[in-house]
N, C-alpha and C positions, 0 to 999 in steps of 0.2 A: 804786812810783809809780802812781797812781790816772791817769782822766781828768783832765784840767788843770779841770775843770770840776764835778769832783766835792766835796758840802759840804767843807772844811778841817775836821780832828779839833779838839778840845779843847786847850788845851795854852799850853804860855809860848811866849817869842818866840821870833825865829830865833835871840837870842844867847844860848839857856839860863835863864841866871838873868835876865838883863833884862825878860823876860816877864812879872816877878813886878810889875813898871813898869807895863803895860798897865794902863788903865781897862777895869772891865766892862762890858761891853756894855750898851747902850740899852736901856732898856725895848721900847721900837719893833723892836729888830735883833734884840731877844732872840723874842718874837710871830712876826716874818717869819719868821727861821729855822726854827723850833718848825714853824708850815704848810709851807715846804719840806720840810722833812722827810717829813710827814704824806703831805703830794698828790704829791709825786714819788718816797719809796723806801719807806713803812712805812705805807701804808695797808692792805695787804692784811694783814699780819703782827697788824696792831691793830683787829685785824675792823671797818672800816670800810668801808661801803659804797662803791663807785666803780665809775662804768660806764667801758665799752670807750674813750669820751674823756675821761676823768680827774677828771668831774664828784662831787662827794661833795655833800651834803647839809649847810646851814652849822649847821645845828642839832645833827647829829653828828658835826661839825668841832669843834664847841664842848664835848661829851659828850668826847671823846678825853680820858682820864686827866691828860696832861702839860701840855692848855691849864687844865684843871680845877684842874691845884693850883698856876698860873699865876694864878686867876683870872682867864683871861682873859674878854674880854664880848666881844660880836657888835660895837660903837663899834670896839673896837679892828680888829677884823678887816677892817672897813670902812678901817679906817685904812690897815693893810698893804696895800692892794691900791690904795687912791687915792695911796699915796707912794710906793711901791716904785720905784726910782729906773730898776730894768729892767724896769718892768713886769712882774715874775714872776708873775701872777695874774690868773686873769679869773673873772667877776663874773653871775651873771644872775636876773634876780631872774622868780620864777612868781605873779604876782599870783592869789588864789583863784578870783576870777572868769573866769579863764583855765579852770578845770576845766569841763566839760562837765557833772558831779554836779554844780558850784557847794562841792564838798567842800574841806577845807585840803589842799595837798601832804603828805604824811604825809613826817618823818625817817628812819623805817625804809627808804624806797623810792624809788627815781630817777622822777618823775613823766613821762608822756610826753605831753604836751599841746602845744595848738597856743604858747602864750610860748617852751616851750624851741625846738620848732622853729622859729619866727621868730628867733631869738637867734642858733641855731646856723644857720640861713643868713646871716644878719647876718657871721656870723664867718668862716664860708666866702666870702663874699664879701671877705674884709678888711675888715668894719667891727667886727672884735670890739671894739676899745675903745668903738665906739659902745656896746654890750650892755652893757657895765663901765661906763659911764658911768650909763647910763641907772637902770641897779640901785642906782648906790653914789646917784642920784638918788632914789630910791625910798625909801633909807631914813630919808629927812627925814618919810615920812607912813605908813611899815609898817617894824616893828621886825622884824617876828617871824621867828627867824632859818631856821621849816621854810618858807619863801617863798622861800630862795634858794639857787645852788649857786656851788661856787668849785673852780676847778681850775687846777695850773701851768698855766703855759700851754708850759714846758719843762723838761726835764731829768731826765726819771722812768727807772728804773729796773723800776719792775711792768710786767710782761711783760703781764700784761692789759689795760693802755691800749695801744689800738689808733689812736696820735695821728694814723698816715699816712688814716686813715677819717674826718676830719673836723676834726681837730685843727689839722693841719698843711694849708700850700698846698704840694702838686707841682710843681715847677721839672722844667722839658720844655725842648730843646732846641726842640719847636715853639712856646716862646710866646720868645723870646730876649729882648723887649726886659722882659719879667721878672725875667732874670738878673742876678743882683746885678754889677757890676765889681766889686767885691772881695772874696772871699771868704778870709778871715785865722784860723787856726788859735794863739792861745797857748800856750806852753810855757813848760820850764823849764830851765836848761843841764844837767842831769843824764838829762833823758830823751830829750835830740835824740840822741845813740849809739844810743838802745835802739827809737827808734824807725824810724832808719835799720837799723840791726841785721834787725827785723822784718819790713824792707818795707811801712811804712807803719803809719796812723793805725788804734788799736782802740777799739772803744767801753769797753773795758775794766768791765763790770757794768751801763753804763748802755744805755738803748736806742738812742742815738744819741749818734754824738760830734758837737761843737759848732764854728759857726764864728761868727766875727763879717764884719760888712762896712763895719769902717776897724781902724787907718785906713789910709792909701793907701802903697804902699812908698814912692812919692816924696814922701810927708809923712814917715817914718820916716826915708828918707835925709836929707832936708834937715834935718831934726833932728840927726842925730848929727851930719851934716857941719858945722852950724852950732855944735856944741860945745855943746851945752845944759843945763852939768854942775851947773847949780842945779833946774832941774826933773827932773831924773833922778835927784838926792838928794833930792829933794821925794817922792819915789817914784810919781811919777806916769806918766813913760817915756816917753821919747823918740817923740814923734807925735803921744802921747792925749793933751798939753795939759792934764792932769789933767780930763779928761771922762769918765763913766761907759762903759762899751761894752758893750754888752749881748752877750754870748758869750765875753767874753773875761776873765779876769783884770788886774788895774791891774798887777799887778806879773811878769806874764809876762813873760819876758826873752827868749826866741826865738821868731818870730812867722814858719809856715808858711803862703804861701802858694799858694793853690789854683789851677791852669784848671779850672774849672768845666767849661767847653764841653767840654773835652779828657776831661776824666770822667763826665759825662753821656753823652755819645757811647761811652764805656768802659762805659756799663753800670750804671754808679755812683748810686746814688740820691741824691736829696739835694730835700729841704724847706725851706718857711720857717715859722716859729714866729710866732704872731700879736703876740709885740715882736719879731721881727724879726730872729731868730738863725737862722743856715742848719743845716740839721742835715743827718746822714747814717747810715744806720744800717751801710753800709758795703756790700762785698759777698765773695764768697768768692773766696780765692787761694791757692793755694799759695804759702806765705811759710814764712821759717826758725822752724822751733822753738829754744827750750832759751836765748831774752836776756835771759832776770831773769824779774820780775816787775814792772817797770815799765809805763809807757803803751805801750811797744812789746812787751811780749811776745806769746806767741802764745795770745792769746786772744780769742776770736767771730772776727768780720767783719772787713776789713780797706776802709781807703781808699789805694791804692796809693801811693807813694812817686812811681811814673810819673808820675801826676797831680799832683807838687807841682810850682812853678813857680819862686820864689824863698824863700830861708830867711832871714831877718837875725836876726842876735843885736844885739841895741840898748842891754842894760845897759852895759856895756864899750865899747862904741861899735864893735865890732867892722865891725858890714854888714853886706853879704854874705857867710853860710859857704857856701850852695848855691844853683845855677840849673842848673835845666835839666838835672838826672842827675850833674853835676859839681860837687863837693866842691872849694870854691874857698880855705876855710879851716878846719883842725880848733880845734877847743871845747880850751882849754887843762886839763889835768887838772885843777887846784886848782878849778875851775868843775864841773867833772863832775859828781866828787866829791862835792860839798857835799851832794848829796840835793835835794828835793822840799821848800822852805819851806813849800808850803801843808802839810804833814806836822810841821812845828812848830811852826804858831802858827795862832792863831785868825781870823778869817776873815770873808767875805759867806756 
């Protein structure tokens, strides 16, 4: 069992042969995943250029082999990043005359001129979607795609994006009224054992594990409580209303959540992601080895168990399994068991 937040493999559905049911994916879904891929775990492997914040050049974003027999164009690209429903991408465009030569941005090379640093403070400030905005603006009167760059803006994997340098904003216990009130972890019924097992959340491959901030336990309880066994076959789940949630999976079925304050004060790091996802790269514990190789085995950084606050399973309507250190109800085996759906079927 991977991160809950890690791309889903290839594959049929969750009912085996049913999969073969599925429609293929979108043109659109096919393009976004392809750049997921790219700017968050195989761009180093696919010798493409990427500095320390995750920035690549869109001209050899476009060069990359797999959008190449895609044909895909720089329109579409533009497209990905102005509809991504979680905002997975940001956008910046280096107009020429920004050069101090007066030279084009060359594709080989990450240019450093005064556009990007206007941009990337723009971003640092919280205004990245301004910069994204302003760019996917730009390409109404400059096509040309060595003018601009595109980076996730989460979920990467390459050890040489350095997101907490600029990427990311720093959640401090000195600035509070920054601190999200919610901070909600996704899962799956097969990996809440192994991550209690472990003592807590791993980034498992990636550089940060993910939180979302809804939705709210008391919109989750008032959900199950209220019986809301048409939208939870909708597959939508019990709280999300069938709403997009940026960190989170639609079909996560146990949903951990965080004290922030109580973890930060532990030590604990944790970020926000310019759409809006909390992240954490974790920190080091001594925790149990030898629980699988699920989301909780023992591998990197951990985010402690101590720091979880309440746990609800909301597929089954179950609640509350955990608060506060106390195991209020166990996960029925037949639920366990099942594995990792995002492991059978195809995916965001």
């Amino acid at each position: 069992m991977a991160d809950t937040n890690q791309p889903k493999e290839k594959g049929g559905g969750r009912g085996g042969g049913r999969g073969r049911d599925r429609k293929p994916p979108s043109r659109e879904v096919t393009v976004s995943k392809a750049l997921s891929l790219l700017l968050r775990h195989a761009a180093e492997r696919e010798g493409l250029k990427i500095d320390s914040q995750g920035y690549a050049n869109v001209a050899d974003v476009l060069a990359w082999q797999k959008l190449k027999s895609l044909k895909v164009t720089f329109a579409e690209i533009i497209s990905a990043v102005d509809t991504s429903d979680k905002k997975r991408f940001a956008l910046l465009y280096l107009p020429p005359s920004s050069n101090a030569t007066g030279e084009t941005p060359s594709s080989s090379r990450t240019p450093e001129n005064k556009a990007k640093a206007e941009a990337e403070a723009e971003a640092e400030a919280g205004q990245d979607e301004n910069a994204t905005a302003k760019a996917i603006a730009s390409f109404k009167t400059d096509q040309k795609p060595t003018h601009y760059l595109i980076r996730a803006t989460q979920g990467h994997s390459i050890k040489s994006v350095e997101a907490e340098s600029g990427l990311l904003e720093k959640l401090t216990l000195d600035n509070p009224d920054k601190l999200p009130d919610t901070v909600v972890h996704g899962t799956y019924h097969s990996t809440w054992p192994l991550i209690l097992a472990s003592g807590g959340l791993r980034t498992m491959g990636r550089n940060h594990a993910h939180f979302a901030t809804g939705p709210a336990v008391q919109d989750v309880l008032g959900a199950i409580d209220s019986s809301a066994a048409k939208e939870k076959e909708a597959g939508s789940g019990a709280g999300s209303h069938g709403k997009v949630i940026s960190g989170m999976r639609q079909d996560a079925a146990v949903l951990i959540y965080l004290d922030i304050r109580k973890a930060l004060a532990g030590g604990c790091p944790f970020w926000r992601s310019e759409n809006g996802v909390i992240l954490s790269a974790g920190m080091e514990v001594d925790t149990p080895a030898g629980s699988g190789d699920g989301e909780g085995a023992a591998k990197g950084k951990v985010i402690p168990v101590e720091y979880f606050d309440v746990v609800i399973e909301r597929r089954k309507g179950m609640g509350k399994i955990w608060e506060r250190g106390e195991v209020l109800q166990t996960l029925p085996e037949e639920l366990t068991r099942k594995g990792n759906p995002k492991r059978r079927g195809g995916g965001k």
